[in-house]
Every structure is written in C-alpha cells, then in structure tokens.
C-alpha positions, -999 to 999 in steps of 0.1 A, spaced: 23 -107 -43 33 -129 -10 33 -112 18 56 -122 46 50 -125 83 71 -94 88 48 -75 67 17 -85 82 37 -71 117 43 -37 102 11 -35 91 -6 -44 123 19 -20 143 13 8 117 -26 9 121 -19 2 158 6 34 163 -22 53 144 -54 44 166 -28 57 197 -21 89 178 -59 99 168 -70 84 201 -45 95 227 -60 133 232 -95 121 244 -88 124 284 -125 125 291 -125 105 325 -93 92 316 -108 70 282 -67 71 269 -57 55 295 -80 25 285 -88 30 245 -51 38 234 -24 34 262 -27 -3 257 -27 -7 220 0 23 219 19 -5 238 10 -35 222 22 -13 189 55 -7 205 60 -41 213 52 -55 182 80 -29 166 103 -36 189 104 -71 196 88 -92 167 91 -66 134 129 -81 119 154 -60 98 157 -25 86 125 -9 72 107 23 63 80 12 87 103 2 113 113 43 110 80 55 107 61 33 139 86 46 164 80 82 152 44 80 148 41 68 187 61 97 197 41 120 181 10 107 195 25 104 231 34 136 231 7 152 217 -15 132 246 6 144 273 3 184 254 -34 177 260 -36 164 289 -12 192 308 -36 217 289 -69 202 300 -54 201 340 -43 238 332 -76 251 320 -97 236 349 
C-alpha cells in the first residue's frame, strides 16, 4: 500500500491532536503551557494549512483539539477554584 504525503500529515496531526488531549489537564506549574500548547498548535496547523481535500481525519483532528482545549481550560478553572 503507498501512502501519500497527505496521509503521512493526517497521521502526524492525529497523534499530535492526541498528546494535546491526554496532555493538556496537567497544569502543575503551568507544564501545558510548554508539553502540549505547542504541539496542540503545531497539530492545528498542520490540519489547517498543509492536510489537502475532504477526509475523515480532517473531521476528526479539529474535534479532537476541541475536546482537549476544553477539557484543559475545565481543569484549569477547577484547579484556580479549589485553591
């Protein structure tokens, strides 16, 4: 099976939206800020600018980095709220 360049790009933006996610609630001295902000970004960018045509993954990235954004700002109003 060939794989294109575009599916390389998916793939790379998938496992990137995923670190975000699983990462993004750990706000111990600010580690999300530096351990998934930026590769929640470079995710982003990858979808947005470089991943070509209509796909599932093109769907699924965006909604994964949602998810995990919002679920990192959840925890981190939480954590400010129970100090």
């Amino acid at each position: 099976m060939h794989r294109t360049k575009n599916d390389w790009i998916a793939l790379i933006s998938f496992l990137l939206a995923l670190w975000f996610s699983l990462t993004g609630i750990i706000w111990v001295y600010g580690a999300a800020l530096f351990i998934a902000y930026p590769l929640g970004i470079l995710s982003f960018v990858l979808w947005r600018f470089f991943l070509k045509g209509e796909r599932r993954e093109s769907k699924l990235i965006p909604t994964i980095l949602s998810l995990g954004f919002i679920l990192s700002l959840l925890v981190l109003v939480v954590t400010w709220l129970l100090d």
